[in-house]
Structures are given as C-alpha cells and as structure tokens.
C-alpha positions as CSV (number, residue, x, y, z in Angstrom):
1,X,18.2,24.3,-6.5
2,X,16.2,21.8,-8.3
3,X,12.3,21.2,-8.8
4,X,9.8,19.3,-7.2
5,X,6.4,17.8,-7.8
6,X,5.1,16.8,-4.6
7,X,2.3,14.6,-3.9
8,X,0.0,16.4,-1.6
9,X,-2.8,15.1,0.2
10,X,-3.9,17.1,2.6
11,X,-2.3,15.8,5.4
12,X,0.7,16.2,8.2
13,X,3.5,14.3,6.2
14,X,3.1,16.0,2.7
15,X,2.3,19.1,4.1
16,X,6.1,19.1,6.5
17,X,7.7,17.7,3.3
18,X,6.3,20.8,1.5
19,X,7.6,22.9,4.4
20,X,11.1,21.0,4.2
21,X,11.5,21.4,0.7
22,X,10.5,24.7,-0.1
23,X,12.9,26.1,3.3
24,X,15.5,24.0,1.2
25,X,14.8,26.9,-1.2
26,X,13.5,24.4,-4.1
27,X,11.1,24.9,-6.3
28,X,8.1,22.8,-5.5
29,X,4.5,22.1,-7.0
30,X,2.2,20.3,-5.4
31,X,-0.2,17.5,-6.8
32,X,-3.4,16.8,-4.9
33,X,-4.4,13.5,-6.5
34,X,-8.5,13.5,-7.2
35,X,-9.8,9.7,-7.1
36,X,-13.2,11.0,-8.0
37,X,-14.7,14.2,-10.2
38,X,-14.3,17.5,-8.6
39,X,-15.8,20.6,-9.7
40,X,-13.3,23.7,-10.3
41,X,-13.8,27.4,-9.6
42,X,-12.2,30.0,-11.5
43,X,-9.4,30.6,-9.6
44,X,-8.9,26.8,-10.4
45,X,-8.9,25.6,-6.8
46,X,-11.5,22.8,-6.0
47,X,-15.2,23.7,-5.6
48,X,-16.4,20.8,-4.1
49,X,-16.6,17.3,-4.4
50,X,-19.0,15.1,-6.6
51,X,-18.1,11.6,-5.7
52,X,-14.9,10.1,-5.2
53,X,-12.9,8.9,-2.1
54,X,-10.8,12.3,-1.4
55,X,-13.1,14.5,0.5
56,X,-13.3,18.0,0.3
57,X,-11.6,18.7,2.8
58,X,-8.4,17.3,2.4
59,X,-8.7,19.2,-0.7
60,X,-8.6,22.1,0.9
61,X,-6.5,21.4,3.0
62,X,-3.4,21.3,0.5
63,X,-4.5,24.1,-0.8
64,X,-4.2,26.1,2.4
65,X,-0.5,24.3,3.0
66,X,0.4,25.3,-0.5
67,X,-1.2,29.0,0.1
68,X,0.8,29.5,3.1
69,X,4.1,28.2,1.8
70,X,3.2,30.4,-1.8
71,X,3.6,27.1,-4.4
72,X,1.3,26.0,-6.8
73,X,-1.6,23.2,-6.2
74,X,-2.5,20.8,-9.1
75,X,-5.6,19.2,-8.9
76,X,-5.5,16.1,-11.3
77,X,-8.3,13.8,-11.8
78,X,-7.2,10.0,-11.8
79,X,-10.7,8.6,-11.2
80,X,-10.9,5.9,-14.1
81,X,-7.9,4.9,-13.1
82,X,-8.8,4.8,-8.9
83,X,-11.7,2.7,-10.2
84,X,-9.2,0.3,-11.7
85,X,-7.5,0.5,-8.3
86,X,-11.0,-0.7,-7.0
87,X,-12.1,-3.5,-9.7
88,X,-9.1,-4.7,-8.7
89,X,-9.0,-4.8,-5.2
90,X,-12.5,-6.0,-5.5
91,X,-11.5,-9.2,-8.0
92,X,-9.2,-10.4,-5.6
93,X,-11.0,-10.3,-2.9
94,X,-13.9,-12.4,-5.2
95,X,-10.8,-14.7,-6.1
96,X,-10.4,-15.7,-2.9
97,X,-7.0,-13.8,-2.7
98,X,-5.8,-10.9,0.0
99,X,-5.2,-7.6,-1.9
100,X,-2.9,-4.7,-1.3
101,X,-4.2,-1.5,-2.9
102,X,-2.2,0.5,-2.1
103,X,1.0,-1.3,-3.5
104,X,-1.1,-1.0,-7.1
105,X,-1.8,2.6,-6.0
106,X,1.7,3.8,-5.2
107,X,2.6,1.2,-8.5
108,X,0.0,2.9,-11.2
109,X,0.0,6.7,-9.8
110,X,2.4,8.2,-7.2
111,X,5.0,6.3,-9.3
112,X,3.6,6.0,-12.5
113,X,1.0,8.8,-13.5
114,X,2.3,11.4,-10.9
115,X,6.0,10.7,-12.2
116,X,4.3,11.4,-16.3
117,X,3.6,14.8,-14.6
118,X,6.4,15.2,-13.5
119,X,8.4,14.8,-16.4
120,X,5.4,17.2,-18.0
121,X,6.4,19.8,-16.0
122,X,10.1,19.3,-16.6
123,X,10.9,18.7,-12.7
124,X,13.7,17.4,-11.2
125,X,12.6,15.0,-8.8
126,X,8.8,13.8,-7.7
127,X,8.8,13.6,-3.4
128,X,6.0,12.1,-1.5
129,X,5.7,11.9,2.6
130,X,6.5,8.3,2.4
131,X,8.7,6.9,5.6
132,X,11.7,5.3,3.7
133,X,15.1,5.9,2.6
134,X,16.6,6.8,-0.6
135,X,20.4,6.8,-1.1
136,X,23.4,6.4,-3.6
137,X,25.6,3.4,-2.8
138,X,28.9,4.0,-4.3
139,X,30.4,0.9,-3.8
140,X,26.7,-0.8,-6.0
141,X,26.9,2.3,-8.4
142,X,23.1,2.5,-8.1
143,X,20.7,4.3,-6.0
144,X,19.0,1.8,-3.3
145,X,15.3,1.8,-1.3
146,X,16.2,1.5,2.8
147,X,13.3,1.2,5.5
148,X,12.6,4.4,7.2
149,X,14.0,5.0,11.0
150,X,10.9,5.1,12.2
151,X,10.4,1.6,12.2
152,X,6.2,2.0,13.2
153,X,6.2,4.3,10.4
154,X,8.2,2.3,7.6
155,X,6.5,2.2,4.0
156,X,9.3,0.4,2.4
157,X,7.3,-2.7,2.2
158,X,4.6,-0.9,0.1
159,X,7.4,0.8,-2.3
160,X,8.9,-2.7,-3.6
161,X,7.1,-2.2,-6.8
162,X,8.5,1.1,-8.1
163,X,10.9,1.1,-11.5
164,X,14.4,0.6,-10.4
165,X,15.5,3.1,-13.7
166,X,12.9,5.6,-11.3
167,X,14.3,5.3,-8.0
168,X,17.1,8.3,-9.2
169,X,14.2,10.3,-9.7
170,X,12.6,10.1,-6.7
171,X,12.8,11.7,-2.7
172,X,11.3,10.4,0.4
173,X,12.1,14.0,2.6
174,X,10.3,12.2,5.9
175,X,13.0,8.8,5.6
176,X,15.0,10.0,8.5
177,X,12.3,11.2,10.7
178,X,10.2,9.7,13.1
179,X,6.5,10.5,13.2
180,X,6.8,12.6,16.2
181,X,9.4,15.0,15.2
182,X,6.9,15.5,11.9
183,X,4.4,16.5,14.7
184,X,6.6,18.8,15.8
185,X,8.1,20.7,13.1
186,X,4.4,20.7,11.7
187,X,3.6,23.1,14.9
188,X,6.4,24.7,14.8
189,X,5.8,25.8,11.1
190,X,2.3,26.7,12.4
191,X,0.9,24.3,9.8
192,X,-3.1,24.7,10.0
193,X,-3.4,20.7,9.8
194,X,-0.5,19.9,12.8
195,X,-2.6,17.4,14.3
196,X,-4.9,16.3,11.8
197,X,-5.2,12.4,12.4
198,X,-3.4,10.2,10.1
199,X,-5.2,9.0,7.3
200,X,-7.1,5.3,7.2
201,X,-5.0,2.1,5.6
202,X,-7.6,1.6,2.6
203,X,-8.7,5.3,1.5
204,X,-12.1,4.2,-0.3
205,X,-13.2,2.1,2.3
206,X,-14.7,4.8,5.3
207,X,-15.8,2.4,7.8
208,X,-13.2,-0.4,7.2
209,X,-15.7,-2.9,6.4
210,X,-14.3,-4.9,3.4
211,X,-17.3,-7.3,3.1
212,X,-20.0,-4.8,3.1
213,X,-17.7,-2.7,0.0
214,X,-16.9,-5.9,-1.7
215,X,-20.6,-7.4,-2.0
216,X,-22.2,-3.8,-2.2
217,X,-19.6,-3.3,-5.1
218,X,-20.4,-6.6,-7.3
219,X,-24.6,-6.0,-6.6
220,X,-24.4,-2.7,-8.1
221,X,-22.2,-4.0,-11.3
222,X,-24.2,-7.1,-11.4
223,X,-27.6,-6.4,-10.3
224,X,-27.1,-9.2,-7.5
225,X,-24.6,-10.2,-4.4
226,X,-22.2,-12.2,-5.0
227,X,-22.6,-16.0,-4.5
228,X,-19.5,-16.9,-2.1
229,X,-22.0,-18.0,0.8
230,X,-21.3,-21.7,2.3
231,X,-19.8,-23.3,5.3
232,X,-17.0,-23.4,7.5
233,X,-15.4,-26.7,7.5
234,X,-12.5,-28.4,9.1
235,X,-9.2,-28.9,7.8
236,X,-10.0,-32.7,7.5
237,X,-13.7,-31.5,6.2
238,X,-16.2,-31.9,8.9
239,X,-18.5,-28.9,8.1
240,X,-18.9,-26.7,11.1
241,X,-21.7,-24.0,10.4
242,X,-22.4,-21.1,7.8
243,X,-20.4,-18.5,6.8
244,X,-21.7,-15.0,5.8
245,X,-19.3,-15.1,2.3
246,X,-16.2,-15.8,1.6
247,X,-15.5,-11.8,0.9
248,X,-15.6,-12.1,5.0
249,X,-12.5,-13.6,5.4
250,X,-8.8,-13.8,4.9
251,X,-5.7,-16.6,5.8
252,X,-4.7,-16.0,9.0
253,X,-7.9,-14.6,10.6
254,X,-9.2,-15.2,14.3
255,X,-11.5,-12.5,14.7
256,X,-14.9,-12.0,13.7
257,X,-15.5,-15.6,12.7
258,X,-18.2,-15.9,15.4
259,X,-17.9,-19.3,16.5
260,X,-16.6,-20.8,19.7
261,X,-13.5,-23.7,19.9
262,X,-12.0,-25.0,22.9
263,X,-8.9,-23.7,21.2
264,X,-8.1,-20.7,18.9
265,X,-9.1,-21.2,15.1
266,X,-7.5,-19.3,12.1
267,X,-8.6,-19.5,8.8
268,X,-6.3,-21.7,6.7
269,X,-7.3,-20.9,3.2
270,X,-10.4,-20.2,1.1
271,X,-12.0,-22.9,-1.7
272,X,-13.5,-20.7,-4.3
273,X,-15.0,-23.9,-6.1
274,X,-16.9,-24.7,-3.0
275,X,-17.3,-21.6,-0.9
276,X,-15.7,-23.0,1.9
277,X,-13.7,-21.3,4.7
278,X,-11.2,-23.7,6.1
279,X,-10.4,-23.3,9.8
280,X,-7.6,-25.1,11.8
281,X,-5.5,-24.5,14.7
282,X,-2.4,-22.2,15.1
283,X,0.1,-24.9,14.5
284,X,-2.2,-26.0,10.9
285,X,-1.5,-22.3,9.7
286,X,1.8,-22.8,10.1
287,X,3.9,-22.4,6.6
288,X,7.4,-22.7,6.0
289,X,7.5,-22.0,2.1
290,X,5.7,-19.9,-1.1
291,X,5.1,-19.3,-4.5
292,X,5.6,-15.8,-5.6
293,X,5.3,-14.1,-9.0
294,X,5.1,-11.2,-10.8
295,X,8.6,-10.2,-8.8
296,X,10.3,-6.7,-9.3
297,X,13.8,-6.2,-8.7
298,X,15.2,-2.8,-7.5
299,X,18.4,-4.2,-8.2
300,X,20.4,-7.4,-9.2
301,X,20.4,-10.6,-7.4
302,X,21.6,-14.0,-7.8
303,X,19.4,-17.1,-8.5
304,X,19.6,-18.2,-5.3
305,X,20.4,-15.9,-1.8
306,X,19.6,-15.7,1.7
307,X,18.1,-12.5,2.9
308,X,14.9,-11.4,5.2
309,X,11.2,-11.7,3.6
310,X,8.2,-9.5,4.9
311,X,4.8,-11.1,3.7
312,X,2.4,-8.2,5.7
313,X,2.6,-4.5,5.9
314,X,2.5,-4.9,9.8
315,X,4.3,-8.5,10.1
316,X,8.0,-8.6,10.7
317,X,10.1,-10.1,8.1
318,X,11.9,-13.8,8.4
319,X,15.1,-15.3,7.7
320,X,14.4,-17.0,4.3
321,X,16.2,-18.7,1.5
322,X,15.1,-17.5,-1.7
323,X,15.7,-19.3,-5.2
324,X,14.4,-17.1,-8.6
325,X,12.9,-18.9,-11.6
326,X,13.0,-17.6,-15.1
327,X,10.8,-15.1,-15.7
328,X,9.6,-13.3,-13.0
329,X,8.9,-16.1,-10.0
330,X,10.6,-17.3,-7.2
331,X,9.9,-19.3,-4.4
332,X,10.7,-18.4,-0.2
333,X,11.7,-21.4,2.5
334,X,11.6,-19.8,5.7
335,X,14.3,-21.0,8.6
336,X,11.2,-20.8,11.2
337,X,7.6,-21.4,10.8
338,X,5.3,-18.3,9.2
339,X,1.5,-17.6,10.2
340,X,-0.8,-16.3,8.1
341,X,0.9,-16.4,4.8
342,X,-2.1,-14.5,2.2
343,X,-2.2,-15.2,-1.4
344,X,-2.6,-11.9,-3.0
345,X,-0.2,-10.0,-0.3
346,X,3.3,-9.3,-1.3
347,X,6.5,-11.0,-0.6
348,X,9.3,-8.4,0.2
349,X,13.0,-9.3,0.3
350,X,15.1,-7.3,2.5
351,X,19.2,-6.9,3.2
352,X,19.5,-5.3,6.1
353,X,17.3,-2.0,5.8
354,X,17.8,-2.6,2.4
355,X,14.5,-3.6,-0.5
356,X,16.0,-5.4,-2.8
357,X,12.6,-6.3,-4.7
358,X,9.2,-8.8,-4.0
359,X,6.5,-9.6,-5.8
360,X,2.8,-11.1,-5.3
361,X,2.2,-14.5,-3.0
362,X,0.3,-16.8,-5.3
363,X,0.6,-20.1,-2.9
C-alpha cells in the first residue's frame, strides 16, 4: 500500500477521504493547514488560536477525525504565506480586477507547500477532498484532470493551475462521488463532524463582505481608506449618482448597486483612473472575445483549437475558439455571446470533462 499526506481541514470531505484511504489500508498523515499562529500543547495538538482565519475548531476537529481513524495530524503554520494569499486578493480588488483566492491558494499551498511536505515525509501521493478526477490516459501517455460527477460539486475549474509534472502525484479520493453519498458514508463511519456545514467560498472573509475587508485592510496598512470613491456613469458617460468605492463592485453585477432603472443594469467595467463604475444594460455586457495570460497547460495543445471555456467558478463553460500566443497568452472568441466576463477571474479550457489548462482574464 502506498502513503499519503492528506490535507485536512476539519471538515466532511477530508475527513471521508481520511476514512476512504485509511479502509484502503494506506498509510496516511494528515496536514491541517494553519493560516494564522496557533499555540501548541505538549502533546503537539493545537492549544488554541491566536489570530488567523482557521478557527479552533476546525482544528480540533481533524484532530478528532485523525484520533478516531489512529493517523497522525500535522499542524503547519503557512501564515506569511496566507497573508500573501490576502495582499493579493486585496491588490486586485484595488486594481479594479475580480480575484480568485483560492486558485492562488490551491496554486501556492495544497499544491505547492503541502506537496514540499509531502516529499519531506517521503510519501507517495498528497490527496485532498477536492471533487475532480484524476486518471491515466493510455492512449495520451499522461495522467489528465476530469471534472468531478457531481457536477454542483466540481472543483476542476479551481485546479487548472496545478504543475502538469505534479498531477502523477496527486489523488482526489471524492472525484467519483456526489456530495450526498459523502454525507452518507460520513454517518455511516460515525464521523463526529457528519453534518457539519460546508465551509464558506472565501475562508478569511466571515461575513462575505468583500468591501468592508478590502478598505478595512488598506486603512490599517495605510493609516487611511482607500480613495476609489466617485460616480456611477453611463456607458456613453452621463454620470448617474455616487458610488460607495469601487472595492464595491465587480463586471457583471446587478445587485447591491442601489439605484433604480426602468430596466436591469450590470456593471460593465471599472475605470481605476477615474473611479468610475460603468453601468449598461444586459445586451452592453455582452462579450464575445478575451485576453488571457499567465496560461498553464496540463497538457499539450495546438496553437489554435476549439474546445469549451469556463470564465466563473459557478458559470457554465462556452463553445470557444481558442488561438495561443508565444509565451504564455492566448486569446478566447466565443460562438455565443458571454455575460459578465471579470478581469482577474480565470479562463478554463475544457475537452469534454477534461482541463486541459487556463489562465488569468486580463481584458
């Protein structure tokens, strides 16, 4: 049987993939990844929190999963690089761009300083409760990233960054589950943390106000808010009221603008020069090409080819031609028209169920 470092966070989907992989009869250790400072007891098992965005509790909660299921528990302290996580998420958002953290997260330290422990501890493999697919195609000669079945559940978009020369490395145990037969096997193993709720989209924000975090973030580096206050304007300029900062807002937004049309308005983009926040109708927001760089390949692909293109986490992905430039750019043209199209999200090129790579929407 081989070893595993598993990334374990306290909640339903580690914890089953723990369960999975140790009835499997491999050797598994767990990593609970710290974002902030914990205090240790003796025994080596976390004390309490200090600051941070893990709480306590989920803490202890791996521990309890990996207690029951007799496997070690790693605690490992990645705050300076979480706060990396956050000036960045925090610099694009000031940019005027849409960012993903936890791409860069899965990028920098599932896949990056997680898989340096790994190889540390001389393990075979490094699982996490991601839902997506990992298999060998023999007719390629190369192992490939597939969406998981559950398609509510699929992480694949998320994943597009990872190493290609890392993808033999890795295991997704929960691929080929849906979310409810986790549930269940999580009762049936008579896991303490069965139906503990899943676990918010951005970890460091609590109350899922990205405005408040964002401005509250650059007063305490800086001393003072940001300055991204100005108006709402029309897409042919006509200037239509204040805005409460452009750290507000994001392309493709109806909500929470707070005005009234006779119409639906979106935002269309954001002018960082001027602090404006264009607004326009539906058909305005409508895009049928973009700019991507920064691409990552999982595998090799032609200049030009036809495949599907996901641009959100929770959008579906489009028929799309897509032609690659040297270096690492390429550029998508749509066969329909696509809403909300974010600078600062990923672009994510599909075949099938298959990821063959993306990269980061610039325009």
């Amino acid at each position: 049987m081989s070893k595993y470092v598993l990334a374990m966070s306290g909640g339903v989907d580690s914890s089953v993939c723990a369960e999975l992989l140790t009835k499997e009869g491999h050797s598994v250790v767990g990593v609970f990844m710290r974002h902030g400072i914990a205090s240790i007891d003796n025994d080596g098992r976390v004390a309490r929190r200090k600051h941070g965005c893990c709480s306590d509790e989920d803490a202890m909660d791996a521990q309890k999963v990996a207690d029951r299921l007799g496997i070690p528990l790693h605690i490992i302290d990645f705050h300076q690089e979480f706060c990396e996580i956050i000036e960045y998420f925090v610099a694009e958002y000031t940019a005027c761009r849409t960012p993903n953290p936890c791409i860069v997260c899965n990028d920098r330290l599932k896949f990056g300083k997680l898989f340096d422990f790994a190889q540390e501890m001389g393990a075979d493999f490094v699982a996490t409760g991601h839902y997506a697919r990992l298999d060998f195609d023999e007719n390629l000669g190369e192992y490939v990233l597939r969406r998981g079945v559950d398609a509510t559940k699929d992480q694949s978009y998320v994943l597009h960054r990872i190493a290609p020369e890392r993808l033999p490395f890795l295991r997704f145990p929960l691929g080929g589950y849906r979310k409810e037969e986790i549930r269940k096997m999580a009762l049936e193993a008579n896991l303490h943390n069965a139906e503990k709720k899943d676990s918010q989209e951005i970890c460091f924000i609590p109350n899922d106000n990205h405005a408040e975090f964002v401005a509250n973030y650059v007063c305490e580096k800086t001393g003072a808010p940001p300055n991204t206050l100005g108006n709402f304007v029309t897409s042919d300029g006509r200037i239509i009221a204040p805005h409460a900062g452009l750290e507000g807002y994001t392309v493709g937004q109806r909500k929470g603008l707070g005005l009234a049309f006779k119409e639906p308005h979106y935002v269309l983009r954001l002018n960082p020069e001027t602090n404006e926040v264009v607004l326009g109708t539906h058909d305005e927001l409508a895009r049928w090409e973009l700019s991507v760089a920064s691409a990552n390949w999982l595998t090799r692909v032609p200049e030009e080819f036809e495949c599907d293109v996901k641009i959100r986490y929770r959008t579906a992905a489009a028929p799309a031609k897509v032609q690659r430039f040297e270096g690492d750019r390429f550029v998508v043209q749509f066969s329909c028209p696509m809403y909300g199209l974010a600078p600062g999200q990923a672009a994510v090129c599909y075949d099938g169920d298959r990821v063959l790579g993306g990269g980061w929407i610039e325009s």
